[in-house]
C-alpha positions as CSV (number, residue, x, y, z in Angstrom):
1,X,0.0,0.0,0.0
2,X,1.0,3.7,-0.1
3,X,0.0,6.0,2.6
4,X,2.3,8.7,4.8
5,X,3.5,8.0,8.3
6,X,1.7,10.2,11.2
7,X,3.7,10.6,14.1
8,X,4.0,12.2,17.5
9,X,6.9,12.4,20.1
10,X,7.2,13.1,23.5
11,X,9.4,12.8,26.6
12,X,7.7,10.1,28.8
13,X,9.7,7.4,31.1
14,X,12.6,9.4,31.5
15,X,13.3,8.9,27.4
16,X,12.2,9.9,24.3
17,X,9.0,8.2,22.8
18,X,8.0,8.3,19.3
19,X,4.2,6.5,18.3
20,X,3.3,6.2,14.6
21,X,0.5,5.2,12.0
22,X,0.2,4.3,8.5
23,X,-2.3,6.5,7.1
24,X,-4.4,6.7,3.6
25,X,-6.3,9.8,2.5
26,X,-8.8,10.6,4.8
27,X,-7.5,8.6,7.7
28,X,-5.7,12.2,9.6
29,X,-8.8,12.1,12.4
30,X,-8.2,8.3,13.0
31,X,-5.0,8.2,13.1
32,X,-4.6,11.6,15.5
33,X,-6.9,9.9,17.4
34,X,-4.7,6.7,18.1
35,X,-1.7,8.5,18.8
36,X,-3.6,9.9,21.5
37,X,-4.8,7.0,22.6
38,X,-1.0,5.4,22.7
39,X,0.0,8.7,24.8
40,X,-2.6,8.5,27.4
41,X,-1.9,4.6,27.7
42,X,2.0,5.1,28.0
43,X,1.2,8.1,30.2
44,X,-0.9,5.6,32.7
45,X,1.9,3.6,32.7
46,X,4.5,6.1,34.3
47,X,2.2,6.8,36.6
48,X,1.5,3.4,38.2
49,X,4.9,1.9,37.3
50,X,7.8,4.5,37.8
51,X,9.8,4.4,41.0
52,X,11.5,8.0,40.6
53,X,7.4,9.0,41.4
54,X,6.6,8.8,44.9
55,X,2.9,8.6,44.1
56,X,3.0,5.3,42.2
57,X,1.5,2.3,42.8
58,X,4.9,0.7,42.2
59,X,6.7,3.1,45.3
60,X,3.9,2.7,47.1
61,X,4.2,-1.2,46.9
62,X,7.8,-1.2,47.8
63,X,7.4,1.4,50.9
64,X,5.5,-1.0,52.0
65,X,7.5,-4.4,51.7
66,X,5.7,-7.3,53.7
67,X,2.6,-5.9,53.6
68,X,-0.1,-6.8,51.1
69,X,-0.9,-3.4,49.2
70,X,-4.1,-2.6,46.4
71,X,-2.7,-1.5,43.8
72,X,-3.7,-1.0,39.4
73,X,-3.9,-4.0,37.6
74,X,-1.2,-2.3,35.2
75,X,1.3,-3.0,38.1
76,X,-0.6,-6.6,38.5
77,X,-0.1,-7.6,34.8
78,X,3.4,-5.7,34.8
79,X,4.7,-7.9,37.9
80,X,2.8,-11.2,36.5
81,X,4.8,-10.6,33.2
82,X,8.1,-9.8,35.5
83,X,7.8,-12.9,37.5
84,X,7.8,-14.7,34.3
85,X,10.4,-13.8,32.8
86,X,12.9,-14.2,35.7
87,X,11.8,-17.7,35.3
88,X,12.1,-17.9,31.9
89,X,15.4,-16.7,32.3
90,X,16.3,-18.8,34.6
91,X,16.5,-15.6,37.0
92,X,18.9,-13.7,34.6
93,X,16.2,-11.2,34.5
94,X,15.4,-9.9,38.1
95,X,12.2,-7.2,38.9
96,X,14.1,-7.2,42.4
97,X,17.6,-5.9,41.6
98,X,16.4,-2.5,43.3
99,X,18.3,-2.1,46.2
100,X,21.7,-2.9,44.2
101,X,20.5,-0.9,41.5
102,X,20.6,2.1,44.0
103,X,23.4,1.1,45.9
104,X,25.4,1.5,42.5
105,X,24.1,4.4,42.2
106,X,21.3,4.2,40.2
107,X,19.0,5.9,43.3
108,X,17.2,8.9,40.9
109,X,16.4,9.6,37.2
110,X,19.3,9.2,35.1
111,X,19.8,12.7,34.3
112,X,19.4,13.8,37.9
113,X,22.6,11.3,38.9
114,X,25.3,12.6,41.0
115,X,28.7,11.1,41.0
116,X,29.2,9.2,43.9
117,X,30.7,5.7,44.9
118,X,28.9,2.6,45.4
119,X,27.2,2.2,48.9
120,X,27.9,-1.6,50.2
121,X,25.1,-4.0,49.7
122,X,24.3,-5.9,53.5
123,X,23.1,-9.4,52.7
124,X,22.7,-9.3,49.0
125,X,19.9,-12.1,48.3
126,X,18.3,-12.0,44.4
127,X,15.2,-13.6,43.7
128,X,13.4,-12.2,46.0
129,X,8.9,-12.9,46.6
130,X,6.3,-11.3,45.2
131,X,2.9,-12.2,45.5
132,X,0.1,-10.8,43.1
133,X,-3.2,-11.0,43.4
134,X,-5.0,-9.9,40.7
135,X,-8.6,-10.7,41.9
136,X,-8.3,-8.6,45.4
137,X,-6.2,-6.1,42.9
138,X,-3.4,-6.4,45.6
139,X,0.4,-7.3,45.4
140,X,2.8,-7.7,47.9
141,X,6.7,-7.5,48.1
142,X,9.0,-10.2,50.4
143,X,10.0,-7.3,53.6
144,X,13.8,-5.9,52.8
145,X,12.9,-6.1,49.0
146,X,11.8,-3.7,46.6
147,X,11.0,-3.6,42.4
148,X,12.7,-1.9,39.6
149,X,10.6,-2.2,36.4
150,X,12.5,0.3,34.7
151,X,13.5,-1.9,31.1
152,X,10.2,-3.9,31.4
153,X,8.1,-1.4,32.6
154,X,9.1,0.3,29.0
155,X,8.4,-2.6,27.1
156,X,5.4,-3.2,28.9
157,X,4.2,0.2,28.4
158,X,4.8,0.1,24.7
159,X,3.1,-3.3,24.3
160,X,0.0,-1.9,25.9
161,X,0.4,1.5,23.8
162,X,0.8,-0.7,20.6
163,X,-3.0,-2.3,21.6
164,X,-4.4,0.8,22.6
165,X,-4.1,1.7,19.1
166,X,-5.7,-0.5,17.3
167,X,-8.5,-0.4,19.9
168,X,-8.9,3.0,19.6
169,X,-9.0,2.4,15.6
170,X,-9.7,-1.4,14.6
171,X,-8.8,-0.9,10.7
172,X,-5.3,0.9,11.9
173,X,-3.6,-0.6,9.1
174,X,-0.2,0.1,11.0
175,X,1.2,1.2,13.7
176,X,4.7,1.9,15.7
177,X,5.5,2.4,19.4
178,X,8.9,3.6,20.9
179,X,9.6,4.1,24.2
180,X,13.3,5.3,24.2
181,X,14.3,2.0,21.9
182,X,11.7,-0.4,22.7
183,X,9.7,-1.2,19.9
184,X,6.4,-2.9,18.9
185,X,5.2,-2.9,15.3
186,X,2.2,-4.0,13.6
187,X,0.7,-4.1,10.3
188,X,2.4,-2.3,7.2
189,X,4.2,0.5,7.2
190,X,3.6,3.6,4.8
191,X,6.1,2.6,1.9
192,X,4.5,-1.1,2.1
193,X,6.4,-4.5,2.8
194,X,8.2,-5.2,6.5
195,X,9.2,-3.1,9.0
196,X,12.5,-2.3,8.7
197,X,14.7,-1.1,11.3
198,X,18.2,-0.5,11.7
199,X,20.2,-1.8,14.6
200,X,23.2,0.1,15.9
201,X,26.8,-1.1,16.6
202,X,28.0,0.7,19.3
203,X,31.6,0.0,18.4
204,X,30.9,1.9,15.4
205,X,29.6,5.0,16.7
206,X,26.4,3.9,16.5
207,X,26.5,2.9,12.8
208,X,24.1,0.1,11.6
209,X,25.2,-3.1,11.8
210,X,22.5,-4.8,9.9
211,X,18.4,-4.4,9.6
212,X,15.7,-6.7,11.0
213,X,12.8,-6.6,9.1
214,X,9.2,-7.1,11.3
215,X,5.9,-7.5,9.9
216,X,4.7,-7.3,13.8
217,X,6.1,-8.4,16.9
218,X,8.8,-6.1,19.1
219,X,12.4,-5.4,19.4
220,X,14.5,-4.0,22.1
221,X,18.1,-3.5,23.2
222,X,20.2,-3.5,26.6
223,X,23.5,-2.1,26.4
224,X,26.6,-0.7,28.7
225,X,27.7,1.7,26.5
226,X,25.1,4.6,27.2
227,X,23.6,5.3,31.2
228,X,26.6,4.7,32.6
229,X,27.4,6.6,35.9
230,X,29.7,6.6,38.8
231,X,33.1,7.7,39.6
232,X,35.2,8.0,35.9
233,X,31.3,7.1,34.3
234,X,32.8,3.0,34.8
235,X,29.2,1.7,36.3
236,X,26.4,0.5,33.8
237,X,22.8,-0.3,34.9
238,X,22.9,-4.1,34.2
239,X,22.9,-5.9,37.8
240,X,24.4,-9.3,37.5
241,X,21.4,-10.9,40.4
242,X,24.5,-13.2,41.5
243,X,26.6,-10.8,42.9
244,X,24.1,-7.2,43.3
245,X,27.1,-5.2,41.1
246,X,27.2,-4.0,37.6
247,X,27.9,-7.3,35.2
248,X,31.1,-7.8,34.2
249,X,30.2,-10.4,31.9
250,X,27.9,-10.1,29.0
251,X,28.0,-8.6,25.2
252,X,28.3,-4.7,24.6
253,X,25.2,-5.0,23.7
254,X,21.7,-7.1,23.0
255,X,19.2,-6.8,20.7
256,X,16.0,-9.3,21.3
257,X,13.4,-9.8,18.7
258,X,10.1,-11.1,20.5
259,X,6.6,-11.2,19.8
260,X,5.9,-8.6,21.9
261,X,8.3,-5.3,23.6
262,X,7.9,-6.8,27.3
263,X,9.2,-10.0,26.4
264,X,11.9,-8.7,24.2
265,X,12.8,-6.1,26.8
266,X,13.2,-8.6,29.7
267,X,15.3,-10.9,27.4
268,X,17.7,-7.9,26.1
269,X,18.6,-7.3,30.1
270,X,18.8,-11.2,30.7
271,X,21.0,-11.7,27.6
272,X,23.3,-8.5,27.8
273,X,25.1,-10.1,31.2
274,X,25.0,-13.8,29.7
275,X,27.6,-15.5,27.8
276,X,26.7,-16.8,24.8
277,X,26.7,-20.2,25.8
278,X,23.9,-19.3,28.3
279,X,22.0,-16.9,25.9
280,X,22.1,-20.0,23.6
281,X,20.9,-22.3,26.8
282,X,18.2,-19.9,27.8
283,X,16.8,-19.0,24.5
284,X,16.6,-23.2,23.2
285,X,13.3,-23.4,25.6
286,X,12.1,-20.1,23.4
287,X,12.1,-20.4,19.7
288,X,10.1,-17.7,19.4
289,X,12.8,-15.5,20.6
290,X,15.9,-14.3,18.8
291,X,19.2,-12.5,19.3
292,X,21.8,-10.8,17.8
293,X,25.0,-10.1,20.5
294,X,27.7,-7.4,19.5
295,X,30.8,-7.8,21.8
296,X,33.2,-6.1,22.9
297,X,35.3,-7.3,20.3
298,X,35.3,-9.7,17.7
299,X,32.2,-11.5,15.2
300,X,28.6,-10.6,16.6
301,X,26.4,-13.8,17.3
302,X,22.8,-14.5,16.3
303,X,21.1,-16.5,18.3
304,X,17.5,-17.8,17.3
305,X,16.0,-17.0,14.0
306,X,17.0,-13.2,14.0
307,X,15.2,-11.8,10.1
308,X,18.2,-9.9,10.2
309,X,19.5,-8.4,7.0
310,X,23.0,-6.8,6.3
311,X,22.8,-5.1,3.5
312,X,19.1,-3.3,3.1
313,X,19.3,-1.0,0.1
314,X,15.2,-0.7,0.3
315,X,13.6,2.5,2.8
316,X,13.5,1.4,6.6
317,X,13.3,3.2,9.8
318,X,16.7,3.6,11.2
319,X,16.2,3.4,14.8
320,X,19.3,4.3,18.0
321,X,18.2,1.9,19.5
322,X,19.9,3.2,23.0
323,X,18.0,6.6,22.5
324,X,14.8,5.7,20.2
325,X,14.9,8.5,18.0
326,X,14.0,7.4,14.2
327,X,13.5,8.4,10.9
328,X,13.2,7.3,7.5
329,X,15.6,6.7,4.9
């Protein structure tokens, strides 16, 4: 088909956000209307999930460790999804990673950070309990614990921005979310064909390594080179659960294709402090999951079926996927 691409951005989640629609003549009041439709969904999700908001259901839950606490089913679903995935896995992925999170010095928005050293952890312990339950509308966190859904809460958030969409208009004929990197597509985009989105080497100034092409489904990126913080910026945001510190093992970076943006988000963080060998074992139990790992130095590894392509001379949406910003070329 041939159409445009309407688009809004915005600053939401502590990134920027960009939320799209293929659009025919005469489709400008539909499609307006499900942009604003993925912005007040996304918006909903900050609310209830962010932990640099006091207000929020998800600081509210963790003030309150040990104590059963009502809370939006947003933060229900969001937790459900979490607990999940740290199973899936195989606890790689962890919604409680909080307190080492902050002890790093990860305590406050990323551009609000101070420079300061690490605070010791006392009893480091990952894995920690939470309960959900999502008929009461209540959730409760194991006492000394607390939840970070910062990468999933993004992925969650553009997953349920992505549905809001096509609720809000059932013939969209496509759409885009992207929350700061993490992506969910559906349906065609204006220039017909797959999605097609560039993904960055960051060993090459951010240069595209190849393109995955998506004709729905999600993509997403964890990485150490970007958000990095601490004396001499040498701390990165990926918590290795084993120890509570920032990984020292792991790709530079990785990019997870997934059927949706929370699934591919929680895999990105589990995968970018795994080896390959375990990114291998953890994905076999997941065929519908893919990877592509850039190291440090050295060949990149795909792992899965990855519709990666290396040389894309057709238009595509070239995507940071560290920052989220895109455009077309």
């Amino acid at each position: 088909m041939t159409g445009g691409l309407h688009r809004e951005s915005f600053r939401a989640m502590g990134t920027i956000c960009q939320v799209a629609t293929t659009t025919g003549p005469g489709d400008l009041f539909l499609a307006s209307q499900a942009l604003a439709a993925a912005r007040t969904e996304v918006a909903a999700c900050e609310r209830v999930l962010s932990r640099f908001d006091a207000g929020s259901d998800l600081s509210r839950l963790n003030r309150a460790a040990g104590a059963w606490v009502a809370v939006d089913p947003r933060l229900i679903e969001a937790l459900a999804v979490a607990l999940r995935a740290r199973a899936d896995t195989r606890g790689l992925f962890d919604p409680t990673i909080l307190p080492a999170l902050t002890a790093a010095g990860y305590d406050r928005s990323f551009e609000l950070l101070a420079e300061r050293a690490p605070l010791p952890l006392e009893s480091w312990q990952a894995g920690a309990r939470i309960d959900i339950d999502p008929v009461a509308g209540r959730a409760r966190v194991e006492r000394g614990a607390a939840v970070d859904l910062g990468g999933i809460g993004k992925g969650f958030g553009a997953t349920r921005a992505l549905d809001a969409m096509r609720t809000s208009w059932p013939g969209l004929p496509g759409g885009l979310v992207d929350l700061g990197g993490d992506i969910a597509v559906w349906g065609t985009p204006s220039e017909g064909g797959p999605w097609r989105i560039d993904i960055a080497d960051p060993r090459e100034h951010e240069q595209p390594y190849g393109t995955l092409e998506l004709t729905s489904g999600a993509v997403a990126t964890s990485g150490r080179n970007t958000r990095r913080f601490g004396p001499g910026k040498m701390l990165h945001h990926l918590i290795d659960p084993e120890t509570g510190e920032p990984a020292a093992a792991g790709p530079l970076s990785a990019t997870v294709k997934a059927g949706n943006a929370t699934d591919a988000e929680a895999f990105a963080t589990a995968l970018g402090i795994a080896s390959v060998d375990a990114a291998r074992d953890v994905l076999a139990s997941r065929p519908d999951i893919a990877a592509l790992l850039i190291p440090h130095a050295g060949e990149p590894t795909v792992v899965g079926p990855l519709p990666l392509v290396r040389d894309a001379r057709t238009p595509r949406l070239v995507v940071n996927t560290q920052v989220g910003a895109f455009l077309w070329h």
